[in-house]
Short mmCIF file of the C-alpha atoms (twelve columns), coordinates in Angstrom:
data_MODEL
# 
_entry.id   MODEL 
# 
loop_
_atom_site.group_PDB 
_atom_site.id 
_atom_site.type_symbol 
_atom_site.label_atom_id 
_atom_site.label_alt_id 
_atom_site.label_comp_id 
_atom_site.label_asym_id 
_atom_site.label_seq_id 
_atom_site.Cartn_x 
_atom_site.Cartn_y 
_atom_site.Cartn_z 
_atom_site.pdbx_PDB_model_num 
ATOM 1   C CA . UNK A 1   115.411 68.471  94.360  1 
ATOM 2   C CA . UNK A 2   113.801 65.352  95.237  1 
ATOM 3   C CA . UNK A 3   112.748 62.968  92.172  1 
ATOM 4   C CA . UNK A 4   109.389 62.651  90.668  1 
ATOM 5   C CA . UNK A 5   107.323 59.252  91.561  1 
ATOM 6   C CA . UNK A 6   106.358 57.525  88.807  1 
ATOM 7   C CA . UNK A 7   103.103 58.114  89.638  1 
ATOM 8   C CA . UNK A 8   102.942 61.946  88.770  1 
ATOM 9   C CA . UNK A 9   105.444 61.517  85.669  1 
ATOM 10  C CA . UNK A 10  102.859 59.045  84.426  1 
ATOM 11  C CA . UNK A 11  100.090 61.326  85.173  1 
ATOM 12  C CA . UNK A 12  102.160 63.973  83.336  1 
ATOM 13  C CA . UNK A 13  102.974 62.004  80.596  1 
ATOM 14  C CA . UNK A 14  99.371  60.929  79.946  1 
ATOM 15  C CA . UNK A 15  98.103  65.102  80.488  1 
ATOM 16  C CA . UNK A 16  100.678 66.006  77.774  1 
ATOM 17  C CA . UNK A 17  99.862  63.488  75.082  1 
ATOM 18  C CA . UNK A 18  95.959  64.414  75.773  1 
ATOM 19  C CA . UNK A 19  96.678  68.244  75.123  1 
ATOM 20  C CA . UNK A 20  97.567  70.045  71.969  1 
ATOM 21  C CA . UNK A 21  100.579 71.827  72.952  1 
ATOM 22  C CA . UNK A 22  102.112 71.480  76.294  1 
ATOM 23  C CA . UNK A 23  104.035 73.979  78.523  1 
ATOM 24  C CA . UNK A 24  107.261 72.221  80.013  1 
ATOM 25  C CA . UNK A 25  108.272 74.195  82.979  1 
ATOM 26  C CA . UNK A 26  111.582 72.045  83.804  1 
ATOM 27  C CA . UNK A 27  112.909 71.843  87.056  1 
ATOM 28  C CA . UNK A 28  111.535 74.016  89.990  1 
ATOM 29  C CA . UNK A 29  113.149 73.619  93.109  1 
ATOM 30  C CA . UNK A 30  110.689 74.145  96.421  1 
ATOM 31  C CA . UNK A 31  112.221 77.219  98.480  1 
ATOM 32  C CA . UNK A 32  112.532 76.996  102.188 1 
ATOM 33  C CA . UNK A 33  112.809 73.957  104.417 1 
ATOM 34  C CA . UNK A 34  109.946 72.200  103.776 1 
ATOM 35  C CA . UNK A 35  109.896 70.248  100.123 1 
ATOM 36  C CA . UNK A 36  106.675 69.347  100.331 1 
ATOM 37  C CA . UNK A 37  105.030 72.919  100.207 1 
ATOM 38  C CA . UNK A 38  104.419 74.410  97.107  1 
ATOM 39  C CA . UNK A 39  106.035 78.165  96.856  1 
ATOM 40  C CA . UNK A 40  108.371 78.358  93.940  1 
ATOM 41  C CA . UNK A 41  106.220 76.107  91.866  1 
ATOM 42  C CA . UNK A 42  103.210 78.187  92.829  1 
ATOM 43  C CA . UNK A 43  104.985 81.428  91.930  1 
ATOM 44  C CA . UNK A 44  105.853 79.780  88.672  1 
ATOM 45  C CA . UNK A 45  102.460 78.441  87.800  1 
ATOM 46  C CA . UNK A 46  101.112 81.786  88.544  1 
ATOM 47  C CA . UNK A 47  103.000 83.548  85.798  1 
ATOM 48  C CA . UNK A 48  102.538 81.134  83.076  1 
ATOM 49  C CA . UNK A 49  98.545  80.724  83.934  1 
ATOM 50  C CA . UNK A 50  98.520  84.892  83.945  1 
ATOM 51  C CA . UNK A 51  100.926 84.891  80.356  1 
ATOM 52  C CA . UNK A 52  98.276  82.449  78.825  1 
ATOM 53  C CA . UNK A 53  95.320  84.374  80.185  1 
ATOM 54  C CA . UNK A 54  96.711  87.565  78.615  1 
ATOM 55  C CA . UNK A 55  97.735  85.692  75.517  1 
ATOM 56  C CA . UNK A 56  93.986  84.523  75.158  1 
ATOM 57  C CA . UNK A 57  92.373  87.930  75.985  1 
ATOM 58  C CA . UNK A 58  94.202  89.565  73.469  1 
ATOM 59  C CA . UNK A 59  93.295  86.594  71.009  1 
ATOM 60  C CA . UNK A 60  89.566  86.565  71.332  1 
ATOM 61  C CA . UNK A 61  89.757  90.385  71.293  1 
ATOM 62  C CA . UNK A 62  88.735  90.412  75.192  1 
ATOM 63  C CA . UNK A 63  88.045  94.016  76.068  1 
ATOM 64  C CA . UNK A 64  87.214  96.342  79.465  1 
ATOM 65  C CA . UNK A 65  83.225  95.898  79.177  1 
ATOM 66  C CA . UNK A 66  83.081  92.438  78.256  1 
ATOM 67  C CA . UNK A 67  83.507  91.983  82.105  1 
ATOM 68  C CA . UNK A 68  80.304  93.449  82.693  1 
ATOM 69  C CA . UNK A 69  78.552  89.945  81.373  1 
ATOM 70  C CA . UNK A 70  80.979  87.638  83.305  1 
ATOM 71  C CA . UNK A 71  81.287  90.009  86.475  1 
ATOM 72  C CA . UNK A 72  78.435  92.397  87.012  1 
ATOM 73  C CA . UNK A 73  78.426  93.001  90.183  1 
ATOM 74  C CA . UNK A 74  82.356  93.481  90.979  1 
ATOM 75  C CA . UNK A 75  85.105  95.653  91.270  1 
ATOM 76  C CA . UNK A 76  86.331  94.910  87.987  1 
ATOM 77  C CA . UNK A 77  83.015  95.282  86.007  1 
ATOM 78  C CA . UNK A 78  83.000  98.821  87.627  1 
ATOM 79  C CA . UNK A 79  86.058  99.601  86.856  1 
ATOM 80  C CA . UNK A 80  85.876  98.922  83.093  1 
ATOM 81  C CA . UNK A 81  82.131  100.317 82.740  1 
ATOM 82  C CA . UNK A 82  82.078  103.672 85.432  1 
ATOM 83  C CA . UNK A 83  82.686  106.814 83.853  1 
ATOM 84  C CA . UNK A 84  83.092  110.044 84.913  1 
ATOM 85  C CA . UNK A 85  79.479  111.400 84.625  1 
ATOM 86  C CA . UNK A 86  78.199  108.909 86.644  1 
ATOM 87  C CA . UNK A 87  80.483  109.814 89.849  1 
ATOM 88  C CA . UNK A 88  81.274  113.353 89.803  1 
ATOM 89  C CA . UNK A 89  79.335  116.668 91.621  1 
ATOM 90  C CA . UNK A 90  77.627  118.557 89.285  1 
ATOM 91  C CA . UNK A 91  74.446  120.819 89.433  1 
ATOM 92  C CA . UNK A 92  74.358  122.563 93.017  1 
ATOM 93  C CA . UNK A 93  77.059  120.570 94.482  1 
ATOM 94  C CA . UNK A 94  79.696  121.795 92.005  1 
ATOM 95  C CA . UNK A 95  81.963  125.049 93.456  1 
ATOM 96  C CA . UNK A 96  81.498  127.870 91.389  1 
ATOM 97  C CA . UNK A 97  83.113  131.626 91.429  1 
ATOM 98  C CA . UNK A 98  83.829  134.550 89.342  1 
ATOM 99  C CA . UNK A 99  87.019  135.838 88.690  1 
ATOM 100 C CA . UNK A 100 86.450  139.140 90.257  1 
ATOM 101 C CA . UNK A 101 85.243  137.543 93.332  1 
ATOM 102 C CA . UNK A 102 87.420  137.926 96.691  1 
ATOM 103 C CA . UNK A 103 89.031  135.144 97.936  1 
ATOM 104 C CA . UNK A 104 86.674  135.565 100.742 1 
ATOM 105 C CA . UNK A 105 83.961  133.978 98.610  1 
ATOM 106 C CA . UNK A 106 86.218  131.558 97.416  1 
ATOM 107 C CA . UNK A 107 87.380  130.305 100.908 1 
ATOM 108 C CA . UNK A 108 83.654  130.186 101.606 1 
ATOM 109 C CA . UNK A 109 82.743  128.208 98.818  1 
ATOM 110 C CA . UNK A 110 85.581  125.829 98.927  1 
ATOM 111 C CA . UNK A 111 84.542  125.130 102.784 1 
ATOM 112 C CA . UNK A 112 80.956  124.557 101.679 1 
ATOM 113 C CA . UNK A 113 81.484  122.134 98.935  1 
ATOM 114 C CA . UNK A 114 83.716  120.346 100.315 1 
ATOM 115 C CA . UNK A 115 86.158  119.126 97.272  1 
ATOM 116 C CA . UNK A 116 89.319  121.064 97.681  1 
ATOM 117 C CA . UNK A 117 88.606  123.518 95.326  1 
ATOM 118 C CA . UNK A 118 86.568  125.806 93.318  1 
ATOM 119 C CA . UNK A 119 85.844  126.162 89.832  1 
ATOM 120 C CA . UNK A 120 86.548  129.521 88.365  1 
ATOM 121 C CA . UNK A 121 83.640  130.681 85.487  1 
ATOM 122 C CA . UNK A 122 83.366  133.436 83.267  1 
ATOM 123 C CA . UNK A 123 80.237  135.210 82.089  1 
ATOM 124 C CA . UNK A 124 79.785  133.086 79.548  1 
ATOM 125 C CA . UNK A 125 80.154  129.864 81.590  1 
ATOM 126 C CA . UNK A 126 83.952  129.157 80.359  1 
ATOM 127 C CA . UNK A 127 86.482  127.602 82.246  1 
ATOM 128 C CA . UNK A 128 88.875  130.343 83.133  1 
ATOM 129 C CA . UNK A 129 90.587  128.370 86.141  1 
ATOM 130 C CA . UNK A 130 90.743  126.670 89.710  1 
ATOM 131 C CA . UNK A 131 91.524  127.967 93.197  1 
ATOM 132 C CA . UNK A 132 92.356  125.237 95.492  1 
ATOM 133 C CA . UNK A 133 92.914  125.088 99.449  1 
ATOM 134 C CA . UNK A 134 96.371  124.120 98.900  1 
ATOM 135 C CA . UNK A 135 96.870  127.641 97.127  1 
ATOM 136 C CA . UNK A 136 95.006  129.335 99.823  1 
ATOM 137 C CA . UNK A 137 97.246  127.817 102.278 1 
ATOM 138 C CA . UNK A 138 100.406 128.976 99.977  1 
ATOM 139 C CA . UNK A 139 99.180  132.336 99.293  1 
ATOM 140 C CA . UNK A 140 98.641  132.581 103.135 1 
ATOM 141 C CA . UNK A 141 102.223 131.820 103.843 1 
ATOM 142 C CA . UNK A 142 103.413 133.736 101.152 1 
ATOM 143 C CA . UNK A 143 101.754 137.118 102.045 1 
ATOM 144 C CA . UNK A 144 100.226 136.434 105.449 1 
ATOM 145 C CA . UNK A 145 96.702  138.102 105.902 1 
ATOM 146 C CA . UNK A 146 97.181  141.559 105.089 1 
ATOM 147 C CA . UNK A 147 94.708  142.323 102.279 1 
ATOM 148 C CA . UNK A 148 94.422  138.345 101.601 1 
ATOM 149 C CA . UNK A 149 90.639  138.457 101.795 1 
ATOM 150 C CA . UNK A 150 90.047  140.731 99.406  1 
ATOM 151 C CA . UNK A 151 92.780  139.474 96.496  1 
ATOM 152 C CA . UNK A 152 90.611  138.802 93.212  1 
ATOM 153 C CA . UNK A 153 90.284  135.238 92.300  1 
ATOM 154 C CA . UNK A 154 91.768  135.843 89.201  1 
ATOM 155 C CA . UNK A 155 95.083  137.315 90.733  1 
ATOM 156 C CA . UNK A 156 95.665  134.015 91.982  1 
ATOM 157 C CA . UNK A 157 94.350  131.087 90.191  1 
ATOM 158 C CA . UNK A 158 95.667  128.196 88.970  1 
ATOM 159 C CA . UNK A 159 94.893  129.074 84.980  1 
ATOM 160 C CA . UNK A 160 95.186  125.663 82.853  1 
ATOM 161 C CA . UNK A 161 93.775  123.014 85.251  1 
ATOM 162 C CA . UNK A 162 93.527  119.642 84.377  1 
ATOM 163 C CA . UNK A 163 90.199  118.538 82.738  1 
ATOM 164 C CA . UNK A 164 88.366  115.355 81.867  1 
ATOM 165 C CA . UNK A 165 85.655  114.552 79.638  1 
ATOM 166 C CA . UNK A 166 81.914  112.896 81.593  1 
ATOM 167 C CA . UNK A 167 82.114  109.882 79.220  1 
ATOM 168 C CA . UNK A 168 85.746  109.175 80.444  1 
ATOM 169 C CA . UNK A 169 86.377  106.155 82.106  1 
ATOM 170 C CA . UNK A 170 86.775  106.630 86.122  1 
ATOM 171 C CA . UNK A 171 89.305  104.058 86.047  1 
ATOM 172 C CA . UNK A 172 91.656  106.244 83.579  1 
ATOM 173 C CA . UNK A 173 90.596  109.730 85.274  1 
ATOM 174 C CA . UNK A 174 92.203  108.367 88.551  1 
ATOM 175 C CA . UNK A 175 95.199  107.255 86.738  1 
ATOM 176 C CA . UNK A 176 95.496  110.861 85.240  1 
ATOM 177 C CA . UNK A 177 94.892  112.404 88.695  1 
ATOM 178 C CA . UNK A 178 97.713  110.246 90.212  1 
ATOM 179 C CA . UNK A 179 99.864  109.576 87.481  1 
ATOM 180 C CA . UNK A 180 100.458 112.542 85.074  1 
ATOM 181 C CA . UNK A 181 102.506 115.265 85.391  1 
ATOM 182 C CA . UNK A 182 103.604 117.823 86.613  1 
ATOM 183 C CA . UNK A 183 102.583 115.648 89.978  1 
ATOM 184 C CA . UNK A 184 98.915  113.892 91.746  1 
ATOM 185 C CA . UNK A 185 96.380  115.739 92.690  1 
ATOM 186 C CA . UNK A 186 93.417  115.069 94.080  1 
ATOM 187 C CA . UNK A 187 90.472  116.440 91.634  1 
ATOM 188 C CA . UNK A 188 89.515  117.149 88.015  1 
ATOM 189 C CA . UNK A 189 87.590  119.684 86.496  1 
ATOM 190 C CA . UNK A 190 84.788  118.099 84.123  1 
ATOM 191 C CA . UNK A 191 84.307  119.880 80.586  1 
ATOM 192 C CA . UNK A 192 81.527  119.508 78.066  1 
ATOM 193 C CA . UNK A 193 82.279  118.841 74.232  1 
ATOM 194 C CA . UNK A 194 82.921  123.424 74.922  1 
ATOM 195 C CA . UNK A 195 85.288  123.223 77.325  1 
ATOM 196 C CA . UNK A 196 82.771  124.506 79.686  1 
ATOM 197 C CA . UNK A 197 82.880  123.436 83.461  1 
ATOM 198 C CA . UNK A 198 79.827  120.682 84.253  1 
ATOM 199 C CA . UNK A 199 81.026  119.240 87.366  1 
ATOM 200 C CA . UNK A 200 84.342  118.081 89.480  1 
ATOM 201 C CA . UNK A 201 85.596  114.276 89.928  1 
ATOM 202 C CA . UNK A 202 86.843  113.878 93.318  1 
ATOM 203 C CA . UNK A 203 89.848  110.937 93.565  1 
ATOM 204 C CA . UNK A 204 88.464  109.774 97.086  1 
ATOM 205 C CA . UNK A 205 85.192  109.472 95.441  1 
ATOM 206 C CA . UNK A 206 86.747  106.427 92.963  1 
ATOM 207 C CA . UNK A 207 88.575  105.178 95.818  1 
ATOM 208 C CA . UNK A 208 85.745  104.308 97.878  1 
ATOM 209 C CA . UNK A 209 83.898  102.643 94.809  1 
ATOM 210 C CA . UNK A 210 86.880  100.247 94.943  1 
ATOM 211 C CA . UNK A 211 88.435  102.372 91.516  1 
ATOM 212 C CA . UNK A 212 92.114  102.150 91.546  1 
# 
């Protein structure tokens, strides 16, 4: 590695006696042929510019919504402020059945909504399940067509689907669509403070808002 000038060790020198506490990184040796470009250096300077910025954030107590006031109109102030009830289908656009519907109704319903699923209700507007496409498709090849349309809903439901709450974050409702087990999927069920269905969160709806 080629030596400092005296130039920049004097510029150094006079940067670290102005600061309170300075970071020595030591030697960093330039990769590839040319010396002159910064890439290990950068790399280097990267990580201890994003150690101190998460050092200071968790100092001053720096949380999600404060990037609302320093970056309202961005990915990142969406991401920390968007919750669930602001994105997902609810009202007429939510997929509704019985469980004593066919799956004739379902399929319909699925088709017509257009989120991969239905809800499955009770008479007294409780969750009982979900009935997806992808178990449509596995029933299909499971049984083939004989008597499929008219199977009850309830024969073949999913029964504990995964649920989020409308004041949840969008940010950690994709994370528990892609992340938790038993696998990813691609839509929650929303549930009032009940447990009662009030809409569905769709994870290519959070995509497209730039929600990762």
């Amino acid at each position: 590695m080629r030596s400092p000038s005296r130039l920049v060790l004097q510029s150094l020198s006079f940067l670290c006696c102005a600061a309170q506490v300075a970071i020595a990184l030591g030697p960093v040796e330039e990769a590839g042929p040319l010396p002159d470009v910064p890439t290990t250096s950068a790399l280097v300077a990267q990580g201890v510019g994003d150690a101190l910025a998460a050092a200071l954030a968790a100092a001053k107590g720096f949380e999600p919504r404060d990037f609302h006031f320093l970056h309202p109109g961005g990915v990142l102030a969406r991401r920390a402020l968007l919750t669930v009830r602001e994105v997902m289908h609810d009202g007429a656009a939510m997929p509704v059945v019985g469980p004593d519907d066919p799956l004739r109704s379902a399929l319909l319903v699925i088709m017509e909504k257009r989120l991969g699923l239905t809800t499955v209700v009770g008479e007294n507007g409780a969750l009982l399940g979900v009935l997806t496409d992808g178990d449509l498709k596995r029933i299909l090849l499971a049984r083939g067509t004989d008597g499929f349309f008219e199977t009850r809903v309830s024969e073949v439901m999913q029964h504990a689907p995964r649920t989020i709450e409308p004041g949840a974050l969008v940010a950690s409702a994709v994370r528990h669509m892609e992340d938790d087990p038993p696998g990813p999927i691609t839509a929650l069920v929303v549930v009032d403070e009940a447990a009662r269905p009030i809409g569905v969160l769709h994870l290519h709806d959070c995509l497209r808002l730039g929600v990762r």
